[in-house]
N, C-alpha and C positions, 0 to 999 in steps of 0.2 A: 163843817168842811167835808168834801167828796173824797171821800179814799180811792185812791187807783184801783184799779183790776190786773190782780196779779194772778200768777199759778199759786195753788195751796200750798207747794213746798216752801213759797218763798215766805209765807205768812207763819209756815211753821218753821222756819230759821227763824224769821223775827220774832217768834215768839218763844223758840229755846233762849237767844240772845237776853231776851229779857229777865227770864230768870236766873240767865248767866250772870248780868251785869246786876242784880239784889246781892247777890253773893259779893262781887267786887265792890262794889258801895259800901259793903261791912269794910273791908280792909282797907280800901286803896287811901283813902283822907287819914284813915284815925292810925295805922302803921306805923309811918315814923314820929307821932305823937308818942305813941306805947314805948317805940324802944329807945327815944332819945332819953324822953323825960321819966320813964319808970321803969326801961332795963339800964339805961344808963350809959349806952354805947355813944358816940360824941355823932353830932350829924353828919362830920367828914365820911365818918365810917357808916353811916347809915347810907348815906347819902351814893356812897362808892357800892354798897351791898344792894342797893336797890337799882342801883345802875349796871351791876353783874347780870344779872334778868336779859340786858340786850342782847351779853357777851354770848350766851349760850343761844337767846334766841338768835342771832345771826344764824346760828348751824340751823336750826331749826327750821327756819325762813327758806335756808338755801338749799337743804333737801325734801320740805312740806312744798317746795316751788316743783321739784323733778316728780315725787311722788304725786301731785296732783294731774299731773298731765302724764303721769303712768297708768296703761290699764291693769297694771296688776294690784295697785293701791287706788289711784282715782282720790275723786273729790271728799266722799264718802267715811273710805277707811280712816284717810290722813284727820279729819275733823273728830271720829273716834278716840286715833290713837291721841289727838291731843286733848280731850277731855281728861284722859286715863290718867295722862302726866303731869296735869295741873292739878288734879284732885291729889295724887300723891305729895304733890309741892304744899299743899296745904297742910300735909302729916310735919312737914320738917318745919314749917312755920310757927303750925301748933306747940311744937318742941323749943323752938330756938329761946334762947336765953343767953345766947353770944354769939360773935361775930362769926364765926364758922358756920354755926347752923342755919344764920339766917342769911348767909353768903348762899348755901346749900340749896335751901327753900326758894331763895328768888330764884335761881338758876334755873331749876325745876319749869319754874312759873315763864320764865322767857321761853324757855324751851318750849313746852304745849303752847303756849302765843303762838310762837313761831311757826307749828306745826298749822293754828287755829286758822291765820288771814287770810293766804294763799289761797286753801280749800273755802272759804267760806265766799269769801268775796268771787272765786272762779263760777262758784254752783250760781250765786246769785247773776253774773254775766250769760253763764248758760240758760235761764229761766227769761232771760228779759231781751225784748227787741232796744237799738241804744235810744229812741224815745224813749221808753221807760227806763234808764238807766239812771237818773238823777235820780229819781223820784222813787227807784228801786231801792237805791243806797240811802237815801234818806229819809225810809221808812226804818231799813234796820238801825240806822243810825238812833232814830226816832228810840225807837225799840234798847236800846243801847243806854240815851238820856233816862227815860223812863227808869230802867232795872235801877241805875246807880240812882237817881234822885229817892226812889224807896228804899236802896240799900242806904242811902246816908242818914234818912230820916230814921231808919229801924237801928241801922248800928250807932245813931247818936241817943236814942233813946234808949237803950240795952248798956252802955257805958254808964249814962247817970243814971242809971236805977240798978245795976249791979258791977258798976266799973270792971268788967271780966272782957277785957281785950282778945285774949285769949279765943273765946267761944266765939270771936267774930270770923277767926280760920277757921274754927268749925264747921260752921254754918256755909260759907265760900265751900269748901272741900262738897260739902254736901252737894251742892248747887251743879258742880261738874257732874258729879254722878249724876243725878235726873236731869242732866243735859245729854250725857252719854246715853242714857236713855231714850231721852227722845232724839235724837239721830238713829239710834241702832232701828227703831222699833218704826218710826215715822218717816225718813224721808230714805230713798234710793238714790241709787246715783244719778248724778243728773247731765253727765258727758257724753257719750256713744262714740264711745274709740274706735279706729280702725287701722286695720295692720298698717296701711299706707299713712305716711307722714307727709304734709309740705308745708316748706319751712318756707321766709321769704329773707332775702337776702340781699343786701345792695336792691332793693326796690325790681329784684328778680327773682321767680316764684322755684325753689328746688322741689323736683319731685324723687323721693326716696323710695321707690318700690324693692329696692335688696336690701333694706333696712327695718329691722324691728322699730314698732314706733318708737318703743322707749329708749333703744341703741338711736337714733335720731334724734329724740330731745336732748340726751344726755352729751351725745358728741358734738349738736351744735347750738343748742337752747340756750345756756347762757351766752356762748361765744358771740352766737346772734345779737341778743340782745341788748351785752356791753358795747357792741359797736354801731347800735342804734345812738344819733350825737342826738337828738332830741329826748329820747330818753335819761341819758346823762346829764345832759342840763336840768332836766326835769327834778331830777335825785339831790341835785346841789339846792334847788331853794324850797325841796319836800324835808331833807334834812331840818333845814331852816325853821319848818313850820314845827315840826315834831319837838324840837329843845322847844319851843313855847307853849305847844301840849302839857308837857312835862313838868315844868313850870310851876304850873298851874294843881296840878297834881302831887308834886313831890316838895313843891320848894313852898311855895305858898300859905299851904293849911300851918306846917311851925312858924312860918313869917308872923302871921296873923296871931299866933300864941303869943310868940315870943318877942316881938316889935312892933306891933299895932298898939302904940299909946302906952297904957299899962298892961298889954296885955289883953285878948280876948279870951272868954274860956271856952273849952270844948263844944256849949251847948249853943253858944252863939257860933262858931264856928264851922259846924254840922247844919245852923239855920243858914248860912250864907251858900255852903255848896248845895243844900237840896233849894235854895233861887237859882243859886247857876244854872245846874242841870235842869230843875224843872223849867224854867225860862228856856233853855234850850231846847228843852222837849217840843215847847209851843209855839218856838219860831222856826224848829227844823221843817216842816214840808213848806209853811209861806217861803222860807227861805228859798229851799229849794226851786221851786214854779217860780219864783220872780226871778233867780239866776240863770232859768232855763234862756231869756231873755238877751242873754251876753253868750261870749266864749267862753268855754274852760278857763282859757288864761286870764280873760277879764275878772271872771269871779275866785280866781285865786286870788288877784291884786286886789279885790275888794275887801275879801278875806285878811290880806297882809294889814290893810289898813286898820282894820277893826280890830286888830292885836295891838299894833302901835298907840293907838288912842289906848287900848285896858292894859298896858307896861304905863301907860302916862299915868293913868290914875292910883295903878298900883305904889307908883314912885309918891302921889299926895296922899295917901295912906296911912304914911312914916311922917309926911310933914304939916300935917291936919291935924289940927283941934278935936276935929270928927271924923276919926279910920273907919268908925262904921258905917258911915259914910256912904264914904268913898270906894269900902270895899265893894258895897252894895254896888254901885257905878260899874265898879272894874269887873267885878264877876257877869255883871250880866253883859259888857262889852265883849268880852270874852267867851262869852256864851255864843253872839254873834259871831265872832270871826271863826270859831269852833265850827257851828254849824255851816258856813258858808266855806270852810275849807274841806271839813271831811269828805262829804257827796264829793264834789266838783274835781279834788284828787282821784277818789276811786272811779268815776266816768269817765278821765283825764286818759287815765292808762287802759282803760276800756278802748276807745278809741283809737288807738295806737299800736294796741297789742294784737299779732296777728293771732287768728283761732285757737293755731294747734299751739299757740306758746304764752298760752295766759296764765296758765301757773307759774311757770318763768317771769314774766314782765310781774306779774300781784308778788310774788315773790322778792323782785329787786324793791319792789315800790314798799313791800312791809320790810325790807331792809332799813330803809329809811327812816322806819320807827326803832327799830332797835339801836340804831345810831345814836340817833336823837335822845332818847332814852336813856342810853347809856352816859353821852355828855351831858346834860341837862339836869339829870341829879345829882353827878357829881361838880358840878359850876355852882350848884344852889347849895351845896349840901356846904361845901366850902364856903361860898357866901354870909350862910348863918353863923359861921362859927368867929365873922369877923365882926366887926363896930356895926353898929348901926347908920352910919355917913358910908362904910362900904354898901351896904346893902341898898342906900337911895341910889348910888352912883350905877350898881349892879342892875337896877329894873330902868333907869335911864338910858343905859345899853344898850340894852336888849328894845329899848322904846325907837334907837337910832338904825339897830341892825335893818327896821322893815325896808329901810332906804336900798339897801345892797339887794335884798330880798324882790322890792319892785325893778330893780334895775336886771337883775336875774329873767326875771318875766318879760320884759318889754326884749331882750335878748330872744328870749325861748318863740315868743310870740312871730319875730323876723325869722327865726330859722322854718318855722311853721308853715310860712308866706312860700317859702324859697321853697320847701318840698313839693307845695301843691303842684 
């Protein structure tokens, strides 16, 4: 396959990204495995501590959004400061041994999130014409599959050969540092600010020349924004997608311990997410180029679909003779709707967002992960602690939500019509 021609910087985000996401590959699957079943905290309460992560990244989101489009912080520093804060978040992790500290640790860890999408996802906007803009996000994306499918394979073979859960924050904490690294040392800013501001408003262009840029983003960046109605629709069924990210990540991996049949163990369960992700690694840029094809909206809806079918198979999972099966099915369906929502959102609000307010607009849009995030673990965390006929009913749910979720789109799609 022909790799695009990008600028260096973008290939050098994608490739701190990589080593970022080895690190989260240790943690993000085997986490609530450690502290249900061998710190002993209940999933409710895991489930609610992993979903704190969103509560803080919200703050996080919503001033990594003002700071990116500041020139006194820029795309730059804010990707720094949030390396700095998530390698900390990895100290209280490495500690935690009860529900305070690992309430503490995730928070931390929302927070530098929070501070990470806005700047990262803005630089890459600023690096790329919007033809390359699919195919931009779905390298790093790429870049993203890739780290976690080596972080699941290394942190599931590090558990059965020294069961030490523990060193897998270690190893994460580490990962931010030589990522701080190479931002500080590798890329520059990639914005060119200027004192003048213009905002666009009611589909009319303000020019601010009595205003600091940053007294201009701050006093009407959001206000703009929220009263963008294509935007907010947009937020309601990006929500949508993000609880089934989540999912996938937080509810899943103990599903599969705990109610696949008798049970699966750790080491089959580390083989089924490095398929996921590595399956997704392989269909992220075909993906991408064949979505180029459709609209934005279309390849969301396409997207919603391909969730629906892997909640289907997740729900025959629990009522199969052969879970491993089925997981097999569901992960890599999921793999697909994964890759054909990620890109198509970040190009989505690409398109929409006006210049000087793309930290703003990436900003409301990585809101919608902390949302998501924050409900989605705690809906699964509670799910597990019920029967096993709740939990069929629970992934049949979520198998019917994609219905609202297309009906959402086909809405967003007609307001779309009516702006042009």
């Amino acid at each position: 396959m022909i790799l695009p021609k990008f600028k260096l910087p973008i290939w050098i985000l994608a490739g701190g990204r990589l080593l970022l996401e080895i690190g989260t590959g240790f943690t993000l699957f085997y986490a609530p495995i450690f502290f249900v079943n061998q710190i002993g905290i209940s999933s409710t309460l895991v489930g609610l501590a992993l979903g704190s992560a969103s509560v803080s990244g919200v703050a996080g989101r919503f001033i990594g959004g003002q700071w990116v489009d500041s020139p006194r912080w820029g795309r730059r520093k804010t990707l720094l400061i949030s390396a700095a804060i998530s390698a900390l978040a990895d100290v209280f992790l490495v500690m935690a041994d009860n529900f305070p500290l690992l309430v503490v640790g995730n928070m931390l860890m929302g927070l530098g999130i929070g501070f990470y999408w806005p700047a990262t996802e803005a630089a890459i906007i600023d690096l790329t014409t919007p033809k390359q803009r699919n195919e931009a996000f779905a390298i790093t994306r790429l870049a993203d599959s890739l780290g976690l499918s080596l972080g699941v394979v290394l942190g599931g073979a590090l558990i059965a050969n020294s069961g030490n859960y523990r060193l897998l924050f270690v190893i994460d904490g580490i990962s931010f540092v030589v990522f701080f690294g190479i931002i500080y040392f590798a890329i520059a800013e990639t914005y060119k600010f200027s004192s003048q501001s213009q905002i666009t408003s009611g589909g009319w262009l303000l020019n601010l020349p009595n205003l600091g840029y940053t007294e201009a983003i701050r006093g009407l960046g959001y206000a703009e924004a929220l009263r963008d109605r294509i935007l907010m629709i947009y937020v309601v069924v990006n929500i949508l997608f993000t609880i089934y990210l989540s999912q996938v990540q937080s509810t899943l991996p103990l599903y599969l311990k705990n109610f696949a049949g008798a049970g699966l163990s750790e080491k089959v369960i580390s083989g089924l997410f490095t398929w996921h992700i590595t399956f997704a690694a392989i269909c992220q840029l075909p993906m991408a180029r064949w979505l180029n094809k459709f609209t934005r909206i279309q390849a969301l809806t396409i997207a919603m679909i391909f969730w629906g079918i892997g909640f289907f198979c997740v729900w025959l999972i629990g009522t199969s003779p052969k879970p491993l099966v089925w997981a097999i099915i569901a992960l890599g369906i999921m793999a697909l709707g994964m890759v054909a929502y990620t890109p198509s959102a970040s190009a989505f609000i690409a398109d929409i967002a006006p210049e000087s307010l793309r930290g703003v607009y990436l900003s409301i849009n990585s809101q919608c992960w902390a949302i998501g995030y924050f409900i989605g673990p705690a809906l699964g965390g509670y799910a597990l602690d019920q029967s096993a006929n709740f939990m069929k009913g629970f992934w049949l749910a979520f198998m019917s939500s994609i219905v609202l979720g297309i009906l959402i789109l086909r809405f967003l799609a007609q307001r779309l019509k009516l702006s042009e």
